[in-house]
Every structure is written in structure tokens, then in C-alpha cells.
C-alpha positions as CSV (number, residue, x, y, z in Angstrom):
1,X,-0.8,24.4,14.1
2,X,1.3,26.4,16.6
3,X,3.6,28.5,15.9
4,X,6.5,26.3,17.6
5,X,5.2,23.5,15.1
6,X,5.1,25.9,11.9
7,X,8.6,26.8,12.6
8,X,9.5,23.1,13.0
9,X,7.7,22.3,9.7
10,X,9.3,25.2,7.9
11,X,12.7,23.9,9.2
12,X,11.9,20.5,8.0
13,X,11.2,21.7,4.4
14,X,13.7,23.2,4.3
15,X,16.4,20.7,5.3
16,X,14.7,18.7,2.9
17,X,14.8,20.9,-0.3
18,X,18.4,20.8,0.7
19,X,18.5,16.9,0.0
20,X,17.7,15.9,4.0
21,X,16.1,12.6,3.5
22,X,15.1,11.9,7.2
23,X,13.6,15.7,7.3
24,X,11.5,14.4,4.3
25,X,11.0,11.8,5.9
26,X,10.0,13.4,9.2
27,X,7.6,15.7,7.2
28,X,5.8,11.7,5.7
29,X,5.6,11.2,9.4
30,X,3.9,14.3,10.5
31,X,1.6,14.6,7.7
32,X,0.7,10.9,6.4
33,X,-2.5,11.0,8.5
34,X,-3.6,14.3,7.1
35,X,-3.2,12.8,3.3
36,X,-4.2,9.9,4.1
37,X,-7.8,11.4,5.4
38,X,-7.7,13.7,2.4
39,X,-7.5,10.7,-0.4
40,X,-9.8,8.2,2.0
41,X,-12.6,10.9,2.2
42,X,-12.5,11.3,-2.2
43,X,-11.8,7.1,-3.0
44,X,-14.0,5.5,-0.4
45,X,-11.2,2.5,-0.4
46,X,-8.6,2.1,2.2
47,X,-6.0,0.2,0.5
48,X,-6.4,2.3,-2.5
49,X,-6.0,4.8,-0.5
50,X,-2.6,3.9,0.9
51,X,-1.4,3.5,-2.5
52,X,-2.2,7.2,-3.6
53,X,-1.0,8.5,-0.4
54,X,2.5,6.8,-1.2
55,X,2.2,8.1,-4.6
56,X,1.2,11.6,-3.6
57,X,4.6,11.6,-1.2
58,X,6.9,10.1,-4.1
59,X,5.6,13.1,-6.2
60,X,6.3,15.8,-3.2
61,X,9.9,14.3,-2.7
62,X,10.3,14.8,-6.6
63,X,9.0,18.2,-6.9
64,X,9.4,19.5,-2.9
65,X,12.5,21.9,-5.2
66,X,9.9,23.7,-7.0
67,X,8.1,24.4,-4.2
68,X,9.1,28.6,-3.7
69,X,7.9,29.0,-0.3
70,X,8.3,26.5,2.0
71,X,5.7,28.4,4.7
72,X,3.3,27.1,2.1
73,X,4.4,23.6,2.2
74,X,0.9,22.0,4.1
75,X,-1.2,23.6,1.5
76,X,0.4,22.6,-1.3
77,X,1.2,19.4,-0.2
78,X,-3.1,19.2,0.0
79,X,-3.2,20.3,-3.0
80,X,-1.5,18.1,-4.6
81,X,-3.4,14.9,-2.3
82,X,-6.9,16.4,-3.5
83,X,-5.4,16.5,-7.5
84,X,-4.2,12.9,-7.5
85,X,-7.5,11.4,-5.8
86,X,-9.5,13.1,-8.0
87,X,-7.3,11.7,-10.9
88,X,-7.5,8.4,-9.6
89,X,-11.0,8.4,-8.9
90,X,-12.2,9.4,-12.6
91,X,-9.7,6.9,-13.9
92,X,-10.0,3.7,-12.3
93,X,-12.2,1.1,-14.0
94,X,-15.9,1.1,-12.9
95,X,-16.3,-1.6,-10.5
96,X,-19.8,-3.9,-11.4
97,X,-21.7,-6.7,-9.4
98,X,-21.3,-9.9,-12.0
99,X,-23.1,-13.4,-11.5
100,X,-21.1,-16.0,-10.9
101,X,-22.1,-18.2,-13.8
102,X,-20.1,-15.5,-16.1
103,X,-16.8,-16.9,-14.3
104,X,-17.3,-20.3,-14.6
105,X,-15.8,-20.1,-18.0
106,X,-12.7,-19.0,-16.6
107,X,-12.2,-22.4,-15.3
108,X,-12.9,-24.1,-17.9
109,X,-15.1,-27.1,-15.6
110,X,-18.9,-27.4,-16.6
111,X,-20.9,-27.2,-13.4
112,X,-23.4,-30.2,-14.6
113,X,-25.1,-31.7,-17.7
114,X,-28.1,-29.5,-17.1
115,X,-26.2,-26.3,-18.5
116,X,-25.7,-27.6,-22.0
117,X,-29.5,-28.2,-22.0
118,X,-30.1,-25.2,-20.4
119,X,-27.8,-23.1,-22.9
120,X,-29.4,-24.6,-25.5
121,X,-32.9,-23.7,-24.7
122,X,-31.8,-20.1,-23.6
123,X,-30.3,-20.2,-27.8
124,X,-34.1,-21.2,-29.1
125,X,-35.5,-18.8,-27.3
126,X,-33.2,-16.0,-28.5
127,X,-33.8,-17.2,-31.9
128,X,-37.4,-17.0,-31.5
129,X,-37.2,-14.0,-30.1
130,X,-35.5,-12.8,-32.9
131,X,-38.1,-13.9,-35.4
132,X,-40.4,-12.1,-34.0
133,X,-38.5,-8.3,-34.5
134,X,-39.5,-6.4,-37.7
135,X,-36.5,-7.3,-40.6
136,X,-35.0,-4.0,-39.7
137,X,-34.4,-4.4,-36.2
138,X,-33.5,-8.1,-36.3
139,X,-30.9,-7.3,-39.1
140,X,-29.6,-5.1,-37.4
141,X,-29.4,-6.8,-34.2
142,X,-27.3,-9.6,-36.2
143,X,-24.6,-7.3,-37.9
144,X,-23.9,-5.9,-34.7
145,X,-24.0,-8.6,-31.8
146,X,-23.3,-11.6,-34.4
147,X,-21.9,-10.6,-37.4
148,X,-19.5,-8.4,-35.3
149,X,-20.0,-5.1,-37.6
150,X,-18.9,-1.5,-36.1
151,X,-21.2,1.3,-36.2
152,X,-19.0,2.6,-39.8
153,X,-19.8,-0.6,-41.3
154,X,-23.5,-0.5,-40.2
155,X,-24.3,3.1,-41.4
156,X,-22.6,2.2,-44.9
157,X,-24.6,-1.1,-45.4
158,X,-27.8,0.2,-44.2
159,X,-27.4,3.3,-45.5
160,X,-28.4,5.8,-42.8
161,X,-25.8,8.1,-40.2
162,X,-24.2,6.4,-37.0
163,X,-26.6,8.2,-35.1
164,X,-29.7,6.5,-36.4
165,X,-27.8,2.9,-36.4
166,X,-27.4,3.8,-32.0
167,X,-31.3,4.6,-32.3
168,X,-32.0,1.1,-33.6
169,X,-30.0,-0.8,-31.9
170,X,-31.2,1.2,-28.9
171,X,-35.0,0.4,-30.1
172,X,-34.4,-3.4,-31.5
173,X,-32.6,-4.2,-28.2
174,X,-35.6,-2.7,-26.3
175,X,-37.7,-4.8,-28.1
176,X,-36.2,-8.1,-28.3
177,X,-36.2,-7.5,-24.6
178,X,-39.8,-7.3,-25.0
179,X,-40.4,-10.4,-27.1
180,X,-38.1,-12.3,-25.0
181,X,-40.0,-11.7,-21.5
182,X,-43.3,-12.3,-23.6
183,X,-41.4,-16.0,-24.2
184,X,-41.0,-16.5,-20.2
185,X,-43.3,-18.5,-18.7
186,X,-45.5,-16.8,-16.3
């Protein structure tokens, strides 16, 4: 930055702490590509990107009073772009890669007659996979996934601490898992 175009920055603050709305908006102008570029590099997602940028420029016209010395407007103004990406970055949802198949319930319209048959068959061979587990790891398999227990409810009925109900699960998934590809035809 020059020092003709720190001055006309500085003035812009300024005017704007006063309650200049076009010298805010004048500062958007000047430095929306600068946030913009700061939030884009942490989010990976352009129109998520816009969003926070608007965001991060709603919370500078809010705060822009507390701000004690306006020479230090750019920086803080970074500052704050940095925070809020990094916020919305550790809070938005993990995105995953699903099959299609798991949406078709959404619609409500069965594809073809084959899928009941094939449902069904996927169901035996769960079951015999199941049968196969020792009695520890299939029971607990069942209060979990179909009986719909917690991980409280399991460590009182089995008697043993949450921490070795999450090892068997672990284990007696790992295992059905097992028994299940030994099912698959080769």
C-alpha cells in the first residue's frame, strides 16, 4: 500500500466509525477481494466463501467502533476473516460420498421387484452372520444396532465399563465383518 492509499483508507475508517455508510461501503469495495482470498484459501468452497466474506463484513460494520486505531484497520479486519473461516471450517458438517441406493428411500418409489428379493437375502445373510459370532459379541451387537440400547444401558446389563462395551462392539463388528465376507461368494 502507498502512502496516498493508507491515508485514503485511514480517512475511510474514519468517516465510517462516524456512521458514513458509503465510506464503509467504500472500504467493502476496496478490500472484498483481499477477504475474499483470505476465507477461499482456509474453506476450499467458493460460494461458502462468499457467504463468510459477507459475514465477516456484517461483523466489521458492527464492531468497526471498537476498533481504537483506525491505521490498524487492514490487519484487524484479516484478523478477523482468518477467525471466522477457521470457525466455519471446524463447524460445518463433514461432507461424505453416499451411494445412491441410500436415497431412494427418500422417494418413496421402489426401483424394481428385484430389491425386495435382494433385501431379503442381504437380511439371511446378516442373520447367518450373526450366528456365527461368539454369544458375547452377537448379544451385544443386537442391544446396540437392534435393540437400540446406549452405551449406559449396555455397561449396566452386561455388567462391565463403557469402555469395554466400545471394545466389543469395536471387536464384534470387526468380526461379523469377517463372517460376512466369508458368506460372499467368491
Amino acid at each position: 500500500m502507498t502512502i496516498e492509499t493508507e491515508n485514503q483508507t485511514l480517512d475511510l475508517v474514519i468517516r465510517a466509525q462516524a456512521g458514513d455508510r458509503d465510506a464503509f461501503g467504500c472500504l467493502v469495495t476496496e478490500f472484498e477481494n483481499v477477504v475474499f482470498a483470505i476465507v477461499f484459501r482456509r474453506l476450499r468452497n467458493r460460494s461458502e466463501a462468499l457467504e463468510v466474506t459477507q459475514e465477516i463484513f456484517m461483523r466489521a460494520m458492527r464492531k468497526l467502533d471498537q476498533l481504537r486505531e483506525p491505521e490498524r484497520f487492514v490487519g484487524w479486519l484479516k484478523r478477523i476473516a482468518v477467525r471466522m473461516s477457521i470457525n466455519r471450517a471446524v463447524r460445518r458438517p463433514k461432507e461424505c460420498m453416499q451411494d445412491p441406493e441410500i436415497f431412494s428411500g427418500v422417494t418413496g418409489v421402489s426401483n424394481a421387484p428385484l430389491d425386495g428379493v435382494l433385501e431379503s437375502e442381504r437380511a439371511d445373510q446378516l442373520r447367518d452372520g450373526l450366528q456365527q459370532l461368539r454369544p458375547l459379541d452377537r448379544d451385544t451387537l443386537l442391544a446396540f444396532y437392534f435393540e437400540g440400547q446406549s452405551l449406559k444401558q449396555m455397561s449396566d446389563r452386561f455388567s462391565s465399563p463403557v469402555g469395554t462395551i466400545k471394545r466389543r462392539l469395536h471387536t464384534a463388528r470387526n468380526r461379523l465383518r469377517d463372517a460376512l465376507c466369508d458368506l460372499q461368494p467368491a
